[in-house]
C-alpha positions, 0 to 999 in steps of 0.5 A, spaced: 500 465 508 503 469 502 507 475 503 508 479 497 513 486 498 515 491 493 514 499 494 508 503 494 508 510 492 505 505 498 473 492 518 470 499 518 463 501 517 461 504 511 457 512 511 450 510 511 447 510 504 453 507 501 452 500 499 459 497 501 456 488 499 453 488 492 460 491 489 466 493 491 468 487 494 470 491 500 467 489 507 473 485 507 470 478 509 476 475 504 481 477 509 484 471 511 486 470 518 494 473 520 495 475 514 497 481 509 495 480 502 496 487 498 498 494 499 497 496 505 494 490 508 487 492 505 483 494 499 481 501 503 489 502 504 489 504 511 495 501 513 493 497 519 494 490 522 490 486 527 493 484 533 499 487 537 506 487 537 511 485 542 515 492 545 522 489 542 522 485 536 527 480 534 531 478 527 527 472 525 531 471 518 534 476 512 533 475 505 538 478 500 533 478 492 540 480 489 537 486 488 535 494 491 527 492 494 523 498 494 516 497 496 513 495 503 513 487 504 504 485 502 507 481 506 505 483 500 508 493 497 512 492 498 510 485 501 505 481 501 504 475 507 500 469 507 499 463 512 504 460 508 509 465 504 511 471 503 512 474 497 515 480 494 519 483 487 524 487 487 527 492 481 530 486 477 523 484 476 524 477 480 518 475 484 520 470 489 516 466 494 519 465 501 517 460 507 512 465 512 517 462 518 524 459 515 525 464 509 526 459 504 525 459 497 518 456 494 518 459 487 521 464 483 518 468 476 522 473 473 518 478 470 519 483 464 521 489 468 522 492 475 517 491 481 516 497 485 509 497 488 506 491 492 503 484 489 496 482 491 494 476 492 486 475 492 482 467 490 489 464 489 493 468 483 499 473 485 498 480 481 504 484 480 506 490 476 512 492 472 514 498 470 515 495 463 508 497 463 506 489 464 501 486 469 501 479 471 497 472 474 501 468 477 498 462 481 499 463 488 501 456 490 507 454 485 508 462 481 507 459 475 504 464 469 497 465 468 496 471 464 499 477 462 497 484 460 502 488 456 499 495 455 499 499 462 504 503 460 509 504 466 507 502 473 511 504 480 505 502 485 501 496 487 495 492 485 488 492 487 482 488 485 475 490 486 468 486 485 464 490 479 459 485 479 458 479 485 461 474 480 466 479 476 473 481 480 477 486 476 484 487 478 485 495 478 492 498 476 494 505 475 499 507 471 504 513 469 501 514 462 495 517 467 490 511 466 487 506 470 486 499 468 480 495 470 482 488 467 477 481 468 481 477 474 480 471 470 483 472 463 487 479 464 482 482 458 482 489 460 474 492 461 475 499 462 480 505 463 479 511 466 483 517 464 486 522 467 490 528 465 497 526 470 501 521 471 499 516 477 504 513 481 500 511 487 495 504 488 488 506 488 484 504 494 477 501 494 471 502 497 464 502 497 463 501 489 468 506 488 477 507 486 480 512 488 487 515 487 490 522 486 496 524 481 501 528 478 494 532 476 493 534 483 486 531 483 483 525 487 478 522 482 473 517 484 471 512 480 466 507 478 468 500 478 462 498 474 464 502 468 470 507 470 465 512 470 467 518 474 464 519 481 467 525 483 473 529 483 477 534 488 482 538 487 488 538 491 493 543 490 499 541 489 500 533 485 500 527 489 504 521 489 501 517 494 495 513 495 489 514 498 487 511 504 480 510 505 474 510 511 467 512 512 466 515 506 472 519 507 480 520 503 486 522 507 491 523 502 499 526 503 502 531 497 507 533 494 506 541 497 506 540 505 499 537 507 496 531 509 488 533 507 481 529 508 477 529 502 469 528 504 468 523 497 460 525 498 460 533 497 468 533 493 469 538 500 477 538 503 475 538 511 481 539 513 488 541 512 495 539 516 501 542 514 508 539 516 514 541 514 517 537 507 513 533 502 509 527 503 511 522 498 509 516 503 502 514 504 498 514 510 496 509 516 489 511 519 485 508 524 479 510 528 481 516 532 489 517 528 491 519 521 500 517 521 504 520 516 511 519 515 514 526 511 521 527 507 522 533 512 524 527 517 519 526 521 513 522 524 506 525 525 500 524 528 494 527 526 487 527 530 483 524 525 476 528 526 479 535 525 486 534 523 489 537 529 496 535 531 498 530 536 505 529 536 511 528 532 517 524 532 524 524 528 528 521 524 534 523 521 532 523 514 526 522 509 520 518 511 518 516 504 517 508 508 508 509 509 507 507 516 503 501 518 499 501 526 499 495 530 495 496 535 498 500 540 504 501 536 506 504 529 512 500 525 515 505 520 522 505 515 527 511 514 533 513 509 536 513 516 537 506 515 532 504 521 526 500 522 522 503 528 517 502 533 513 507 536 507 508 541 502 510 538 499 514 544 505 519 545 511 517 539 515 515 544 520 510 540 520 503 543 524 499 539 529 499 533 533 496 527 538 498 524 538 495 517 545 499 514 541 501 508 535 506 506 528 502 508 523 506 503 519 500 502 512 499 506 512 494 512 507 488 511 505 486 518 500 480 520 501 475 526 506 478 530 511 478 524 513 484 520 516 483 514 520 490 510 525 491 505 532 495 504 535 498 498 541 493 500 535 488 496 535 485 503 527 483 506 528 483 514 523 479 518 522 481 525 518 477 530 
């Protein structure tokens, strides 16, 4: 299994109506067993693994890339993880390949550019993305170049792919130049571009046929992955750097201003607003009764997911710009503080932390019992 890491600004059922088989690519049947394959474990972006943590986690192995890791682990966004590898890309543009369960090295590519968002491994190639504005294919097994596409313009987020036919995949990229990029997975042809009016800084989220994602425009767009056609957009009011996540027909979205908010993507209605106390800049994790938000304001909040209700909060000393990931019963998230910490998910208790010495802004990857997550010291921790 691969993992891949870098930074993201990082099995449910679809509404009645929206058909989630014919394209799209999301009833996530591509899954593969114990395994964390792009940003945010999964094309809605929901920020959860299968199975359960241990309540104390130990140090399995630390890997220093030479240099500040600053996305999650997709394990593969910051990391991503296969059954054999995980694989993750740093600010140097160097793409690296580790043993999933002895750290050592498997491949190397050095990309032309920084890596701040998480990798995607989809049908055998690693998807990267710099912020020299390149996209890459490198093949899964020996990170050997397939294709590059070089006019993205800058990109701080990870990679996504969609199914716009049955025998068509693209592979979705959202730039600071305020497009996103639908390229041809087999050939890195681009296909379609949508345009917005921003900058976009986080990974669109798949569903039901449809890209989503907000930006510096204060909009969440919705749009086609057939033809880059506009399906909704929503006005937030305040601009937006993290990624959506997505579940039954409905975008949960943290932004700048305060709020994590949930957009019905049918009626382009906002049904509910939470207010915290800082920016959200990292993305949400969201399960089928929860909403976890990490905050610059330092803190750790859970939101009941049907009416936004607040359900408690834990504290850390600094910014949360780390997204947190549920596994289980337990949620796994980083800090400025240093520390990697678990918490109960019913009450926010912590169970278990790590100090790693340096600011963890990076996602976690989390699959089979392992969390994989990088430091600005360059350094990518695993824990078992």
């Amino acid at each position: 299994m691969v993992v891949l890491a870098g930074w993201a600004l990082r099995g449910c059922e679809e509404r009645e109506g929206l058909d989630v088989v014919a394209v799209g690519g999301d009833n996530e049947s591509w899954r593969r067993e114990g395994s964390w394959l792009l940003a945010r474990g999964g094309q809605r972006l929901r920020g959860g693994a299968e199975g359960k943590l241990r309540d104390r986690l130990v140090l399995a192995w630390v890997f220093d890339t030479g240099e500040g890791v600053e996305g999650g682990a997709v394990i593969s966004g910051g990391a991503a993880i296969t059954e054999r590898a995980v694989i993750v890309g740093n600010s140097k543009g160097m793409v690296t390949a580790l043993r999933r369960g002895q750290r050592d090295l498997l491949w190397r590519f050095e990309a032309e550019g920084g890596i701040e968002g998480t990798p995607c491994v989809h049908e055998g190639k690693v998807y990267v993305a710099t912020e020299d504005g390149v996209v890459y294919a490198l093949a899964e097994g020996t990170g050997q170049e397939l294709w590059r596409f070089e006019e993205a313009g800058q990109v701080v987020g990870g990679v996504n792919w969609a199914r716009a036919e049955p025998n068509e995949t693209l592979v979705l990229v959202s730039s600071y130049d305020g497009s996103l990029y639908a390229l041809r997975a087999d050939e890195g042809a681009c296909k379609w571009t949508y345009k917005s009016e921003s900058p976009v800084n986080g990974t669109a989220a798949v569903a039901a046929g449809r890209a989503v994602f907000g930006g510096c425009d204060a909009v969440i767009h919705a749009v086609d992955v057939r033809g880059g056609d506009a399906v909704k957009t929503v006005e937030v009011g305040s601009y937006v750097a993290a990624s959506a996540a997505l579940y039954e027909g409905r975008a949960y979205v943290g932004h700048m201003g305060g709020k994590v908010l949930c957009v019905d993507l049918e009626t382009g209605k906002i049904v509910w607003e939470f207010e915290g106390e800082g920016a959200f800049y990292a993305s949400v994790a969201v399960t089928e009764e929860e909403v976890v938000a990490g905050s610059e304001d330092g803190w750790v909040y859970c939101i009941e997911r049907a009416g936004g209700e607040e359900r408690w909060r834990f504290a850390t000393q600094d910014e949360v710009d780390s997204s947190p990931v549920v596994c289980g019963d337990k949620v796994v998230a980083g800090s400025k503080d240093g520390r990697v910490y678990l918490l109960r998910l019913a009450d926010g208790e912590e169970v278990w932390s790590y100090e790693v010495g340096a600011a963890v802004t990076a996602d976690a990857a989390v699959a089979g019992g392992l969390v994989v997550i990088g430091a600005e010291d360059g350094r990518v921790y695993a824990f078992r």
